[in-house]
N, CA, C and O of each residue as an XYZ file, in Angstrom:
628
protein
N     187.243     25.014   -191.557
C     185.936     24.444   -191.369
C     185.881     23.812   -189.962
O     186.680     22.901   -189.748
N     185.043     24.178   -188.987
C     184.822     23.691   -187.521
C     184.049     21.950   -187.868
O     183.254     21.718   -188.779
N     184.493     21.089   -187.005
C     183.778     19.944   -186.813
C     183.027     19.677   -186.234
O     182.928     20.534   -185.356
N     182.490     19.122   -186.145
C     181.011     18.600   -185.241
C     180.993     17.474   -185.388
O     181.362     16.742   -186.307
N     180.400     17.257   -184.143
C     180.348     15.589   -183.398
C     181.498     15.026   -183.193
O     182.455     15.779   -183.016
N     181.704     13.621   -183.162
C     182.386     12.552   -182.734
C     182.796     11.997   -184.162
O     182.109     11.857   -185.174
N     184.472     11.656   -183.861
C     184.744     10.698   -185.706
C     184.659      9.025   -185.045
O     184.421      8.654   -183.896
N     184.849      8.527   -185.836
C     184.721      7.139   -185.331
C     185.264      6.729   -184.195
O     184.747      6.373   -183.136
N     186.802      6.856   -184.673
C     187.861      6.636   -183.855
C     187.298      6.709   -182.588
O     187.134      5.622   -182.034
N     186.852      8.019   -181.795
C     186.506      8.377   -180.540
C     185.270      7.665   -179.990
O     185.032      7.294   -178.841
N     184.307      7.539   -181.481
C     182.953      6.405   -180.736
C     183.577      4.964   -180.346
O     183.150      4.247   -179.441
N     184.722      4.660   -181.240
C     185.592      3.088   -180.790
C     186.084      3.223   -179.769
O     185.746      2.253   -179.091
N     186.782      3.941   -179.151
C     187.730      3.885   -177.664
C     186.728      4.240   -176.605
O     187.070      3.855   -175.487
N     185.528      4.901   -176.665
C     184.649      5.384   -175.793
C     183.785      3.844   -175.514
O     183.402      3.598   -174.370
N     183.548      2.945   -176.547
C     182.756      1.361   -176.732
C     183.709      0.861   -176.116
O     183.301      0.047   -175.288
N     184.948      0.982   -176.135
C     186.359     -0.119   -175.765
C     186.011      0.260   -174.260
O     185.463     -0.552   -173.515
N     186.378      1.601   -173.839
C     186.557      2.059   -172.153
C     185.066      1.479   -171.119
O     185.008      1.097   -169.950
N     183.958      1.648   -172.233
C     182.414      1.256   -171.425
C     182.617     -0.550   -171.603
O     182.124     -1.259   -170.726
N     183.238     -1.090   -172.584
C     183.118     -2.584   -172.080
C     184.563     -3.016   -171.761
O     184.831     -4.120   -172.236
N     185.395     -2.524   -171.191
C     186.178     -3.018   -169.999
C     186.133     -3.031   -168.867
O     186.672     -3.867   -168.142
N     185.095     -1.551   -168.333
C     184.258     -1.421   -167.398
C     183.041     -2.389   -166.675
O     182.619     -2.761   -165.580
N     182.878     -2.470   -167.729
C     181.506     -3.875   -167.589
C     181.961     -4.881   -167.029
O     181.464     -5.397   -166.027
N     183.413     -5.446   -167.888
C     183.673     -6.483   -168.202
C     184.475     -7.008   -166.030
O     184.589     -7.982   -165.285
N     184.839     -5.125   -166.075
C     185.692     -5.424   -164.183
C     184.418     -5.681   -163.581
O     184.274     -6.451   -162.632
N     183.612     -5.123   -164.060
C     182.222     -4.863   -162.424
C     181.451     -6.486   -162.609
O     180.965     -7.067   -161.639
N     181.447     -6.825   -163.428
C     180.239     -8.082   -163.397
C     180.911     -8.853   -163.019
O     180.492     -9.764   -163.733
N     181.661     -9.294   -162.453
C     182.165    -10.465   -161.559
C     182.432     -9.766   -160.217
O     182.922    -10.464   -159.329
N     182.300     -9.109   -160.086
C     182.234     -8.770   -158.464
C     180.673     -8.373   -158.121
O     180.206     -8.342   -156.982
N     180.029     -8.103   -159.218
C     178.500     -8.020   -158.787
C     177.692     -9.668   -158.841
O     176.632     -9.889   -158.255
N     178.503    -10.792   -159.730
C     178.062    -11.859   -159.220
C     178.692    -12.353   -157.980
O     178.127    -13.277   -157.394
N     179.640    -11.930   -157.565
C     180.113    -12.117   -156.186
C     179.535    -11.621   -154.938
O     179.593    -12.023   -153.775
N     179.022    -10.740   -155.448
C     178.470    -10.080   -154.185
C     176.998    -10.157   -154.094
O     176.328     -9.690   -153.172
N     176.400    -11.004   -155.486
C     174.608    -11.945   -155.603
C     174.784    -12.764   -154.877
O     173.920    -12.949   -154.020
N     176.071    -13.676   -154.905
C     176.078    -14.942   -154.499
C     176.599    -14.667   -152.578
O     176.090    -15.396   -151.727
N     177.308    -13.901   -152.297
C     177.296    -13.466   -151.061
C     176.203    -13.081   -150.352
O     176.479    -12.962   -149.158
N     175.113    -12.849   -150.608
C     173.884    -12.265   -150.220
C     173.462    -13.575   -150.156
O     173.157    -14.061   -149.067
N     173.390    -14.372   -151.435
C     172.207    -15.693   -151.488
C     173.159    -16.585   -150.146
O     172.514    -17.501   -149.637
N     174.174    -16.432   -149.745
C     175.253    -17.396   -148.741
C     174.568    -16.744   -147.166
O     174.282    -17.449   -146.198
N     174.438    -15.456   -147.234
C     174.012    -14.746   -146.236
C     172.508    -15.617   -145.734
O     172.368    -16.263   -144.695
N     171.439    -15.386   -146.872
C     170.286    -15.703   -146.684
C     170.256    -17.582   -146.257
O     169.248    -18.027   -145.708
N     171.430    -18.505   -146.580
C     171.119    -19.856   -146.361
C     171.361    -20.033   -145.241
O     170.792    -20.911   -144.594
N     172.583    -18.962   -144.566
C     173.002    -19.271   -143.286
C     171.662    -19.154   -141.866
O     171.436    -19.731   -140.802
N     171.204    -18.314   -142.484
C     169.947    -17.534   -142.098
C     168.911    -18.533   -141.425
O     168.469    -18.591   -140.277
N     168.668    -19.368   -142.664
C     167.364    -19.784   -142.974
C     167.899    -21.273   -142.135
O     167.034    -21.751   -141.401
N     169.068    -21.930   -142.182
C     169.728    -23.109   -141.463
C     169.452    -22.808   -140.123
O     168.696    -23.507   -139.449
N     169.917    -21.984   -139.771
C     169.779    -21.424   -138.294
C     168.517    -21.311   -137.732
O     168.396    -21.413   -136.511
N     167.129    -21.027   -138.772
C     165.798    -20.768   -138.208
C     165.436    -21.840   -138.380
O     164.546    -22.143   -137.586
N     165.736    -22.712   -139.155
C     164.672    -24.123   -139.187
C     165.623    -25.452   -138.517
O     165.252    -26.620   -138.633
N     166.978    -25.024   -137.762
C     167.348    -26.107   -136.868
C     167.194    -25.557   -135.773
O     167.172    -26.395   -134.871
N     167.029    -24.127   -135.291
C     166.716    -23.862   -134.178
C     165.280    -24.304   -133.766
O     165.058    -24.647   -132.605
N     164.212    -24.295   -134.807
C     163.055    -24.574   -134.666
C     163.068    -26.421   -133.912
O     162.373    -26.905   -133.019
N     164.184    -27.034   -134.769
C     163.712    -28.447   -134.453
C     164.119    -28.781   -133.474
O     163.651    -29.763   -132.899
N     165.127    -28.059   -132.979
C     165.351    -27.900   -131.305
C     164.998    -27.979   -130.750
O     165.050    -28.932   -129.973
N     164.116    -26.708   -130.665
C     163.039    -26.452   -129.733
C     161.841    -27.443   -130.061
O     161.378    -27.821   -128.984
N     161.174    -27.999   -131.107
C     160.771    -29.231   -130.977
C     161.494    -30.453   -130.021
O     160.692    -30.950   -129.231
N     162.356    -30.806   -129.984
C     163.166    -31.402   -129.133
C     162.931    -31.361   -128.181
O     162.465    -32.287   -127.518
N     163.384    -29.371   -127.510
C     163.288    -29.128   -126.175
C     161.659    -29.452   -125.688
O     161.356    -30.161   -124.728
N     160.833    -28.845   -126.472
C     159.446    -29.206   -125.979
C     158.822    -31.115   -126.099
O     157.696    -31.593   -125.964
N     159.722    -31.544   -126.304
C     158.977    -32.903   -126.442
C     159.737    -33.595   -124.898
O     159.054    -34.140   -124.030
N     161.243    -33.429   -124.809
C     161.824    -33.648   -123.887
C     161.139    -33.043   -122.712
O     161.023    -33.964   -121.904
N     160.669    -32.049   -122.253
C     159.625    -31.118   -121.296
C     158.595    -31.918   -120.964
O     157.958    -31.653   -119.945
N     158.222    -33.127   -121.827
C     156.793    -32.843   -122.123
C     155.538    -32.554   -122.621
O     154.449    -33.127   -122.586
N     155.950    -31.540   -123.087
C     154.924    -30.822   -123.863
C     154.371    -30.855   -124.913
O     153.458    -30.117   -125.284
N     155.091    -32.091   -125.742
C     154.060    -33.060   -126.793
C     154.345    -34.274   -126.054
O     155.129    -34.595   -125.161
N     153.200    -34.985   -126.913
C     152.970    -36.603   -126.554
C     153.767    -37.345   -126.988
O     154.116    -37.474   -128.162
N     154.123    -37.899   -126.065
C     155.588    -39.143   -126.549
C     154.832    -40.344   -126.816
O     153.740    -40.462   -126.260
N     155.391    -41.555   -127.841
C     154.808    -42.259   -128.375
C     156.229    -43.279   -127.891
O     157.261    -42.630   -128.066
N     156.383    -44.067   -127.582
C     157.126    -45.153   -128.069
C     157.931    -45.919   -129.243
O     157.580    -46.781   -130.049
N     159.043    -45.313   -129.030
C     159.947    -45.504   -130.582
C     160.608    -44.315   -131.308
O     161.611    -44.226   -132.016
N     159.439    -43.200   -130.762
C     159.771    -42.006   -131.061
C     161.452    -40.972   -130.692
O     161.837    -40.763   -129.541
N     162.028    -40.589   -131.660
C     163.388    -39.882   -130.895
C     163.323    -38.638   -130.154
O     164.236    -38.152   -129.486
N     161.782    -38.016   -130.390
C     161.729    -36.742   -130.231
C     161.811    -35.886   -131.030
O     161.487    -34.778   -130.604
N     162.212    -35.952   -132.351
C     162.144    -34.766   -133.633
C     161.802    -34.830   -134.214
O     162.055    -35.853   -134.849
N     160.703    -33.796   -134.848
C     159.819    -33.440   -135.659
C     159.312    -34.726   -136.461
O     160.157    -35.590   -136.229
N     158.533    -35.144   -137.122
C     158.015    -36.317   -138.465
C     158.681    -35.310   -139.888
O     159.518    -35.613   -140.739
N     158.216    -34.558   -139.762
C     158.298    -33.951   -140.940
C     158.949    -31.951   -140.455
O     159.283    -31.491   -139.363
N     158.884    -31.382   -141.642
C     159.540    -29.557   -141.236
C     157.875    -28.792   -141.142
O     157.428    -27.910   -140.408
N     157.273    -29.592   -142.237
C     155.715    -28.643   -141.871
C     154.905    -28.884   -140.680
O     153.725    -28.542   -140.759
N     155.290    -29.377   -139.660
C     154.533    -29.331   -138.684
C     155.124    -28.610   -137.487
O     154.505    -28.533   -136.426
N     156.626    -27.953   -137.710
C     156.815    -26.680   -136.832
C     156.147    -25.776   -137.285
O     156.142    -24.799   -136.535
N     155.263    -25.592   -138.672
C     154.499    -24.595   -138.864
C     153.298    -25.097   -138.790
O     152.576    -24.117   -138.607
N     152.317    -26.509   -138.836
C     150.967    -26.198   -138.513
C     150.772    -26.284   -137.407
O     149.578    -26.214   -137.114
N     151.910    -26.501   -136.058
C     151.551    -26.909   -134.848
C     151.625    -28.043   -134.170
O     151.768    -29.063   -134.844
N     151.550    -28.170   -132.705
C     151.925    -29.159   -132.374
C     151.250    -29.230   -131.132
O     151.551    -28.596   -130.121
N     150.164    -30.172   -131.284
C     149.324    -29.587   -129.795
C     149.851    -29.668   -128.579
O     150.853    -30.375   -128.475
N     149.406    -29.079   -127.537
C     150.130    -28.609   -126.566
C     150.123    -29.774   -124.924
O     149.446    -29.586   -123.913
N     150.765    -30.514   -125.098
C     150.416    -31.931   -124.120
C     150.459    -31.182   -122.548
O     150.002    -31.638   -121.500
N     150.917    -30.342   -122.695
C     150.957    -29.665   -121.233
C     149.721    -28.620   -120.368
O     149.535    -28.385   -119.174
N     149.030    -28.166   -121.642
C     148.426    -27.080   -121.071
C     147.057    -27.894   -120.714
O     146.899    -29.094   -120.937
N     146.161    -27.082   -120.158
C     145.157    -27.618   -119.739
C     143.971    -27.071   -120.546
O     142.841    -27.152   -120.064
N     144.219    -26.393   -122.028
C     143.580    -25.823   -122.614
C     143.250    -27.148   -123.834
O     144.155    -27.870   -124.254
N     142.214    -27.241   -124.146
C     142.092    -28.463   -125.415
C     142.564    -27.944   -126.562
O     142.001    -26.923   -126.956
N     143.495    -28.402   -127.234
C     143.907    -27.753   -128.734
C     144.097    -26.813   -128.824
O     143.566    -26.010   -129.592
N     145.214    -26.578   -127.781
C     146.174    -25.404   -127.689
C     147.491    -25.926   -128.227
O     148.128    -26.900   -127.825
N     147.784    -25.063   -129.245
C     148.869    -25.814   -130.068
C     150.211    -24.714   -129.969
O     150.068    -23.493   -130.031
N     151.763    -25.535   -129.775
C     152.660    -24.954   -130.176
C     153.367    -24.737   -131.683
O     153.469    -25.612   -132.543
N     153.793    -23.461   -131.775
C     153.896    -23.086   -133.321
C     155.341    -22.736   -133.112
O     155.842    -22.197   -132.124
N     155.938    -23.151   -134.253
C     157.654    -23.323   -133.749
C     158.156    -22.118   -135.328
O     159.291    -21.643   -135.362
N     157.401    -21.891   -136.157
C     157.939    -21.537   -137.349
C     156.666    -20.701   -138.086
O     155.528    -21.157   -138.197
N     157.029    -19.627   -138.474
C     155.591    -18.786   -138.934
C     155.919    -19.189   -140.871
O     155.292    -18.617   -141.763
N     156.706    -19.962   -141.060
C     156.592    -20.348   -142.472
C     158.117    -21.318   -142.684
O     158.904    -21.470   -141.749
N     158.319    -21.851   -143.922
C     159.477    -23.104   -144.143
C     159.989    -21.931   -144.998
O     159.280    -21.386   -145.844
N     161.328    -21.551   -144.718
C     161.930    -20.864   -145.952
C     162.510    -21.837   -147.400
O     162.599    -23.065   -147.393
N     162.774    -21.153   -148.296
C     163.202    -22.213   -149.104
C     164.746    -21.593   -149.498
O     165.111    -20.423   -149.616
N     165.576    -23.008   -149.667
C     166.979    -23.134   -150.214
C     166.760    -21.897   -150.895
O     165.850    -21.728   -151.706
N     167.988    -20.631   -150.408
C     167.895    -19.741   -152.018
C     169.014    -20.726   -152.518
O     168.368    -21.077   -153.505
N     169.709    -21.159   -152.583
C     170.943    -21.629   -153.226
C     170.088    -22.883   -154.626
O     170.424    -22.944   -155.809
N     168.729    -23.897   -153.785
C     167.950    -24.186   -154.575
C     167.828    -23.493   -156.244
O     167.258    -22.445   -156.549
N     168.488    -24.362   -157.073
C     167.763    -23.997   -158.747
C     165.850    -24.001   -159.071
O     165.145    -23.411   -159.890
N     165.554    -25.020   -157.916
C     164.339    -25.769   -158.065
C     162.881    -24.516   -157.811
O     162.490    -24.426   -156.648
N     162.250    -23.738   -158.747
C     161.480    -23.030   -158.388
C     160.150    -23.052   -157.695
O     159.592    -22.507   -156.743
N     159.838    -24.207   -158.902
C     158.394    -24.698   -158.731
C     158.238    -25.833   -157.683
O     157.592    -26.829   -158.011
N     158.634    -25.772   -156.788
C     158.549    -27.046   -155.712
C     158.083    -26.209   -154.255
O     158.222    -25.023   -153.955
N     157.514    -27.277   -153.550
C     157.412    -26.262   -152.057
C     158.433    -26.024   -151.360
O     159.156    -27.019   -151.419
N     158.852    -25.291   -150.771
C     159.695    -24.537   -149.822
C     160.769    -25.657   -148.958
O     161.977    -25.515   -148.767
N     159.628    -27.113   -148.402
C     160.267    -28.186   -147.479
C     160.722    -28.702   -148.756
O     161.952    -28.676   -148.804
N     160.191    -29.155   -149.795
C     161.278    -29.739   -150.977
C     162.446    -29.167   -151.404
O     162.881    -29.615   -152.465
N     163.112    -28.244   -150.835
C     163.966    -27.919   -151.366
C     165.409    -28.138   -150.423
O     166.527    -27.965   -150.908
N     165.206    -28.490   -149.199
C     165.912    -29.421   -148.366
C     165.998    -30.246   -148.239
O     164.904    -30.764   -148.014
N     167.177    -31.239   -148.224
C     167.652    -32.234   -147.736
C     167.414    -32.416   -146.295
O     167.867    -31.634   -145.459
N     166.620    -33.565   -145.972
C     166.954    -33.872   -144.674
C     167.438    -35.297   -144.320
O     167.677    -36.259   -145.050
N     167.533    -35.100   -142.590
C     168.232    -36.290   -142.280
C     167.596    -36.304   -141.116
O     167.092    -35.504   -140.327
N     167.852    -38.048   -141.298
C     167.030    -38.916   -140.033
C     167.996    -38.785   -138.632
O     169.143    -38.337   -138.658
N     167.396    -39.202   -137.573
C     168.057    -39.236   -136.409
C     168.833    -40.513   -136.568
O     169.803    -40.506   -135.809
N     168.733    -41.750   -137.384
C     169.426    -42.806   -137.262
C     169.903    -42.829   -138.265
O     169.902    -43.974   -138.717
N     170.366    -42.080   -138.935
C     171.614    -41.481   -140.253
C     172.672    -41.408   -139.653
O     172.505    -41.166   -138.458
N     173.938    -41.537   -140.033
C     174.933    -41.047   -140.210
C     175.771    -39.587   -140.052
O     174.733    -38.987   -139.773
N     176.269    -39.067   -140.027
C     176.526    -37.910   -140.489
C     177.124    -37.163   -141.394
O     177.030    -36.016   -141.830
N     178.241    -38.813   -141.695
C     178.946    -38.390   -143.100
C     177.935    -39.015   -144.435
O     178.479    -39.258   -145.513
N     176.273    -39.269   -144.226
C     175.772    -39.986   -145.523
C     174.351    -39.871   -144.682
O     173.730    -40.683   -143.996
N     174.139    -38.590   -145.024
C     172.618    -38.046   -144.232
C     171.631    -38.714   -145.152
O     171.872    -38.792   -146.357
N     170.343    -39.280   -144.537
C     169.272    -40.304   -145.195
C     167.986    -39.969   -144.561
O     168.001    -40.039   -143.332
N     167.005    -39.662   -145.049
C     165.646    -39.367   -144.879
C     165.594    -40.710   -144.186
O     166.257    -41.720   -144.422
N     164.395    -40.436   -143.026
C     163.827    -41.367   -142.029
C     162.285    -40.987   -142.007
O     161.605    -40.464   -142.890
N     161.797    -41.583   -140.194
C     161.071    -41.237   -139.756
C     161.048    -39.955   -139.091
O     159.943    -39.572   -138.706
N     162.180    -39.119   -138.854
C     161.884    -38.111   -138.327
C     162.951    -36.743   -139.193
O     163.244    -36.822   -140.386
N     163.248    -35.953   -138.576
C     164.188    -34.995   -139.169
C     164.643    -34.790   -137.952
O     163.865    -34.383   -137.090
N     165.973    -35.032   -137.663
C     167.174    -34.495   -137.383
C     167.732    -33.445   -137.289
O     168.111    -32.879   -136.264
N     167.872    -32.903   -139.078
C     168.948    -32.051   -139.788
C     168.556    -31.995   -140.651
O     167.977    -32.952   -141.166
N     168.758    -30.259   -141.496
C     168.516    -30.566   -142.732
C     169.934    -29.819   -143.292
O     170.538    -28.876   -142.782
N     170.194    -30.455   -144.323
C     171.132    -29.588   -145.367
C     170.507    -29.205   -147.018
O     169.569    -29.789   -147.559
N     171.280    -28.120   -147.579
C     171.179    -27.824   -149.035
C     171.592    -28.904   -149.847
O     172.704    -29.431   -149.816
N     170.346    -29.300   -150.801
C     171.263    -30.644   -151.836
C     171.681    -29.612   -152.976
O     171.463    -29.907   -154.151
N     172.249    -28.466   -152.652
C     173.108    -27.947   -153.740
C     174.434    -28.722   -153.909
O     175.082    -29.206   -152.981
N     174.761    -28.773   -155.276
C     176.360    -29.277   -155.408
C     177.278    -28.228   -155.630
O     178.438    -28.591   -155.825
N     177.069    -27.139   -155.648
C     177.987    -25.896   -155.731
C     178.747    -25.562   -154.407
O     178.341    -25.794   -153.269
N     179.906    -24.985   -154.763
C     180.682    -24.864   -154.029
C     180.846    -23.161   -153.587
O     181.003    -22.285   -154.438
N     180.780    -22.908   -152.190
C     180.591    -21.595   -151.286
C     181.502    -20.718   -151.828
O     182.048    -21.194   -152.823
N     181.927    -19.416   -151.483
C     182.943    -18.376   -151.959
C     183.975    -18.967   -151.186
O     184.926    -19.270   -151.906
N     184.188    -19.313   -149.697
C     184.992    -19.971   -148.756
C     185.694    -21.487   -149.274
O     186.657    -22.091   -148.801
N     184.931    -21.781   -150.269
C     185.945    -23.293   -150.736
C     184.813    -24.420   -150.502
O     184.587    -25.318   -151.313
N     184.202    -24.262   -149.400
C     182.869    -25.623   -148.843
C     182.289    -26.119   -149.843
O     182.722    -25.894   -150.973
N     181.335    -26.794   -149.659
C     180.226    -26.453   -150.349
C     178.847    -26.898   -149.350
O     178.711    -27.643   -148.380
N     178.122    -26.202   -149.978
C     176.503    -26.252   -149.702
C     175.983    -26.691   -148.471
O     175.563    -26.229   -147.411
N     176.276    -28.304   -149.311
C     175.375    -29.230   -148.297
C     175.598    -30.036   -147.452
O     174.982    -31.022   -147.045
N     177.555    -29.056   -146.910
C     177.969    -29.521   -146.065
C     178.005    -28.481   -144.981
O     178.765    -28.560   -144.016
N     177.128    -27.476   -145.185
C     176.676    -26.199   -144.280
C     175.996    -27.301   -142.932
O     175.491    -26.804   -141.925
């Protein structure tokens, strides 16, 4: 008598071989989520301190209005994106634009919040080992408490 199909036995070792398989790949595919999301913070650090830089550089220039007391960096992160009028030009409300949007923490759990809430920042008269919101921004770091693939963590990027 010829058989047909599969006996158990063979559907069990075929279930065993597909979830040991699983069991190798999903930790190197969360390794390599979380390498991407490390990619994207480095990213986003780099565009919104380069931005406050160049706030810096343009206030040091000139090219905003200095106030007295002031350090020179930013009040806040949303105003490298609504602008910053232009103290130099001879045009009325000609404004400099330092940032075409605030990215947000991917490392952030926090969904529902805006983009600048999801950074930590720090004042110019902070510290560096015990960063503290001020009058201006400085710096910002991730208030993630997780720790990087490299050993770091976060929000000491």
């Amino acid at each position: 008598m010829a058989r047909n199909g599969f006996t158990y036995i063979e559907l069990v070792i075929t279930v065993a071989i597909i979830a040991i398989l699983a069991a190798v790949i999903m930790p190197l595919s969360q390794i390599s989520s979380k390498r991407v999301k490390e990619a994207e913070l480095r990213q986003s650090l780099r565009m919104i301190r380069t931005a406050i830089d160049d706030y810096k550089r343009a206030w040091d220039e000139g090219k905003i209005k200095k106030s007295v007391g002031e350090s020179g960096y930013p009040p806040d992160l949303n105003i490298l994106v609504e602008g910053i009028d232009d103290a130099s030009s001879a045009q009325s409300g000609r404004k400099i634009f330092l940032l075409r949007r605030i990215p947000r923490d991917p490392i952030s759990k926090v969904k529902d919040t805006a983009p600048e809430e999801t950074w930590g920042l720090r004042s110019y008269q902070s510290p560096p080992d015990d960063p503290q919101e001020g009058d201006d921004v400085f710096d910002i770091y991730s208030k993630s408490e997780e720790q990087a693939l490299d050993g770091t963590y976060y929000k000491d990027w």
